[in-house]
LUMMARPA-548036 format. One record per residue (C-alpha): residue number from 1; residue in three letters; x, y, z. Coordinates in nm, 3 decimals. Layout:
SITE pos code      px      py      pz
SITE NUM  ala       X       Y       Z
...
end
This chain:
SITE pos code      px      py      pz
SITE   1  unk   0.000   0.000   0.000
SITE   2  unk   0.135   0.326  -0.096
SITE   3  unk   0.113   0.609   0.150
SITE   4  unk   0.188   0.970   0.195
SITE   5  unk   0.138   1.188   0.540
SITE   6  unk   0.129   1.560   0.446
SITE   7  unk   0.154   1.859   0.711
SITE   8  unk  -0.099   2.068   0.563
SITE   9  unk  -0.016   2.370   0.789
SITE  10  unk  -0.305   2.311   1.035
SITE  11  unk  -0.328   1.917   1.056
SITE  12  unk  -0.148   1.620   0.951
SITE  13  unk  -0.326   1.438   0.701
SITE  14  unk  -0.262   1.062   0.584
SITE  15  unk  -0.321   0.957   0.241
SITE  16  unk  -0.304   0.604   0.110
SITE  17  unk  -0.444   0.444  -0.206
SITE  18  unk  -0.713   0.209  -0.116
SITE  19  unk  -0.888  -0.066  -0.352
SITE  20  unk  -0.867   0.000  -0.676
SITE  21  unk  -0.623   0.244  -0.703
SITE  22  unk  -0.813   0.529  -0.554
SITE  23  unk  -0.664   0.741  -0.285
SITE  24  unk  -0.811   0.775   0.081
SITE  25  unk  -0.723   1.053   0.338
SITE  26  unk  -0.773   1.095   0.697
SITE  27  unk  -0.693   1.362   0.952
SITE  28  unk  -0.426   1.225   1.187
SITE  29  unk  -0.425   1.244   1.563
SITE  30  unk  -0.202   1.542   1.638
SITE  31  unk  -0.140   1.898   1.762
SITE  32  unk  -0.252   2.213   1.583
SITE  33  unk  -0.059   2.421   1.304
SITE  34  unk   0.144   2.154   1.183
SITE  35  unk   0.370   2.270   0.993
SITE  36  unk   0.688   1.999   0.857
SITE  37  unk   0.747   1.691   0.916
SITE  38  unk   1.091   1.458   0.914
SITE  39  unk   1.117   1.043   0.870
SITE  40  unk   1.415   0.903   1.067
SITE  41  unk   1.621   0.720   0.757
SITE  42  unk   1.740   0.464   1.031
SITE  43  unk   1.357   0.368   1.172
SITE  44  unk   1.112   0.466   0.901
SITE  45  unk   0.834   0.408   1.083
SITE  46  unk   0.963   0.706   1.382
SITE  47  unk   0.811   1.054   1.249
SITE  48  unk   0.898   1.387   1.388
SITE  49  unk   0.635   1.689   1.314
SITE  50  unk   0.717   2.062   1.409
SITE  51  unk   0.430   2.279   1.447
SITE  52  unk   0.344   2.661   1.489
SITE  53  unk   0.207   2.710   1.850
SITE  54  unk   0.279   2.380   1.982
SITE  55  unk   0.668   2.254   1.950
SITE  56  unk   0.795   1.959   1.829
SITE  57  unk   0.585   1.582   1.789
SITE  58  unk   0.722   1.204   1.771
SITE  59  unk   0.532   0.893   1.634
SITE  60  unk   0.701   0.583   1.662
SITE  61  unk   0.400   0.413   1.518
SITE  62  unk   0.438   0.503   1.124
SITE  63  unk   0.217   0.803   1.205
SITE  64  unk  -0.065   0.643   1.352
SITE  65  unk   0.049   0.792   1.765
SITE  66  unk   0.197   1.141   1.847
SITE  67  unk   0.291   1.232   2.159
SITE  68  unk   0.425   1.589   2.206
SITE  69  unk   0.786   1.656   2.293
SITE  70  unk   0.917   1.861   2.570
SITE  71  unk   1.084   2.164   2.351
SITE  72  unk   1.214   2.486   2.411
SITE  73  unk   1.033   2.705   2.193
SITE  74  unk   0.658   2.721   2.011
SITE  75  unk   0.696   2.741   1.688
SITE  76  unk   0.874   2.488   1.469
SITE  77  unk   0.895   2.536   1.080
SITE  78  unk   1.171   2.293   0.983
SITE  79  unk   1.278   1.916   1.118
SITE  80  unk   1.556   1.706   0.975
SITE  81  unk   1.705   1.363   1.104
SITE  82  unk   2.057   1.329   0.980
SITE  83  unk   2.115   0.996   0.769
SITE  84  unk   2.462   1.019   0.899
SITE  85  unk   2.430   0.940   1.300
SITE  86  unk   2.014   0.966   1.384
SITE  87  unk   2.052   1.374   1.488
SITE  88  unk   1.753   1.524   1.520
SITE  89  unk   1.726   1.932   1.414
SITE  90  unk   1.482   2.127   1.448
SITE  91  unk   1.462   2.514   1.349
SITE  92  unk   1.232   2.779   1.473
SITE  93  unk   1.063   3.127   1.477
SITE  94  unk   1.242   3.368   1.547
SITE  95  unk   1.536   3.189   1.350
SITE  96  unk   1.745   2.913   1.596
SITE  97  unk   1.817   2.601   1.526
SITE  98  unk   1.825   2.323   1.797
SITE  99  unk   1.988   1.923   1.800
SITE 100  unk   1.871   1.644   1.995
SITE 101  unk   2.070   1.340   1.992
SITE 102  unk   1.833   1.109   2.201
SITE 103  unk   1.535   1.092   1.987
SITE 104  unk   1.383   1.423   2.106
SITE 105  unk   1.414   1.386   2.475
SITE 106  unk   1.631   1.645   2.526
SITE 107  unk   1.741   1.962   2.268
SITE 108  unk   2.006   2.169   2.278
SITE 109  unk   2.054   2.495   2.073
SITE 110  unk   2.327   2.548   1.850
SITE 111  unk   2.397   2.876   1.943
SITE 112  unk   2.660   2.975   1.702
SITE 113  unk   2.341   2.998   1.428
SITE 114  unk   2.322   3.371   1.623
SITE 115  unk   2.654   3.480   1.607
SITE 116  unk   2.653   3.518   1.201
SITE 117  unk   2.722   3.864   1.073
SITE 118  unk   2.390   3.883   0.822
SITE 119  unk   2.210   3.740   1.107
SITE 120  unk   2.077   4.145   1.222
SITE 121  unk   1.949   4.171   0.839
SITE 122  unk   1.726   3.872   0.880
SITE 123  unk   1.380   3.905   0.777
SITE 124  unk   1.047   3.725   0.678
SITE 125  unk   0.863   4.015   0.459
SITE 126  unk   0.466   3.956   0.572
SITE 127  unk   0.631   3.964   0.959
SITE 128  unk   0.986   4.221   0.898
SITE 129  unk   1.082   4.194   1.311
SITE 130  unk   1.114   3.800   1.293
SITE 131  unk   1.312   3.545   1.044
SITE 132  unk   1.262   3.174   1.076
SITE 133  unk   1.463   2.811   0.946
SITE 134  unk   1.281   2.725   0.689
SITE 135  unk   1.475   2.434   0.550
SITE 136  unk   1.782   2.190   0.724
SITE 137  unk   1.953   1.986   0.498
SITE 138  unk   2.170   1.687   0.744
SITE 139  unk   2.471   1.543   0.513
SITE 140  unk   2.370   1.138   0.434
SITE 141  unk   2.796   1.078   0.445
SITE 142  unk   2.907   1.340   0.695
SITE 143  unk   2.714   1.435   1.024
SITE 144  unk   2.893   1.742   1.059
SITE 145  unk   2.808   1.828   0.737
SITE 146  unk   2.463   2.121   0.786
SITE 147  unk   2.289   2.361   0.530
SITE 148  unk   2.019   2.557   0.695
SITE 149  unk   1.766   2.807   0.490
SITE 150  unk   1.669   3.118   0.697
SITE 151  unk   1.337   3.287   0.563
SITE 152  unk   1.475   3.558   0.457
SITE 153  unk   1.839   3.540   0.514
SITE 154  unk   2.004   3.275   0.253
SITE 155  unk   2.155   2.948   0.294
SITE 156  unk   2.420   2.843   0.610
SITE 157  unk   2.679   2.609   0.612
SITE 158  unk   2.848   2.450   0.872
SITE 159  unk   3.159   2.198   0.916
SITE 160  unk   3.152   2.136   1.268
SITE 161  unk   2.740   2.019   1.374
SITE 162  unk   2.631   2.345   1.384
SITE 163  unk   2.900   2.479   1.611
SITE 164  unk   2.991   2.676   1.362
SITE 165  unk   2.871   2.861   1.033
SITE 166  unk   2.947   3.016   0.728
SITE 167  unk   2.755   3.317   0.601
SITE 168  unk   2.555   3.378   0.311
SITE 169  unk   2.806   3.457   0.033
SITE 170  unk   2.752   3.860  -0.023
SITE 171  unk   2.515   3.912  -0.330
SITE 172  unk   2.377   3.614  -0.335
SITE 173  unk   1.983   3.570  -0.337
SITE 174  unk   1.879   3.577   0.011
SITE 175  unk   1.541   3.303  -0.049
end
């Protein structure tokens, strides 16, 4: 059976193709304003699901359970599992980007994300005071491989986990 779970912004929705090729959906049983989901490559079945208003959310039933995770800030707007060593990231409004490396029971922010010279530029156009990670992008060969998309502040890079970052190279486009 073919399936697809989509964060539609509000809910999570599951869609699978039924009998005869057509396709089924149903509302999942989760927290509001979800917003981006992330499959751990190691355990297919374990979802993560960041939302706007309520954190950060686990299923390790292939979607069918969520239980919400004890994380630092509301709003979550991008989730990544690294293929390299099981890393969970998570990024956030205002823009910070946080690791876990026990499956989402504890987080840690990678402060160095703040210390970026472009960071004071930083800005999402409908809300100008705030900027958010809108995309983290985990190396599949090298775990401290990172690319992280600010909305609206261009594309990261860091070495190191996160310890460290480069800037977005001057006159580049910033989304």
């Amino acid at each position: 059976m073919v399936k697809l779970i989509v964060a539609t912004g509000e809910d999570l929705i599951r869609c699978s193709e039924g009998q005869g090729g057509d396709w089924e959906a149903c509302k999942l049983p989760s927290g509001r304003g979800m917003q981006c989901l992330a499959v751990d490559p190691q355990r297919p079945g374990v979802l993560y699901a960041g939302s706007r208003g309520e954190g950060v959310w686990r299923s390790a039933g292939d979607g069918a359970d969520w239980r919400r995770l004890e994380f630092p800030e509301a709003d979550v707007f991008a989730l990544a599992v690294s293929p390299a060593d099981g890393a969970v990231y998570a990024g956030t409004e205002p823009s910070k980007l946080f690791v876990s490396r026990d499956e989402g029971r504890s987080w840690r922010e990678l402060t160095a994300l703040q210390d970026i010279p472009s960071q004071p530029s930083w800005s999402f156009p409908p809300r100008p005071w705030t900027s958010h990670v809108r995309s983290i992008a985990a190396s599949p060969h090298d775990a401290r491989l990172l690319l992280v998309g600010i909305e609206l502040g261009g594309v990261m890079r860091s070495e190191d986990g996160g310890e460290s970052w480069s800037d977005h190279p001057p006159g580049a486009q910033k989304d």
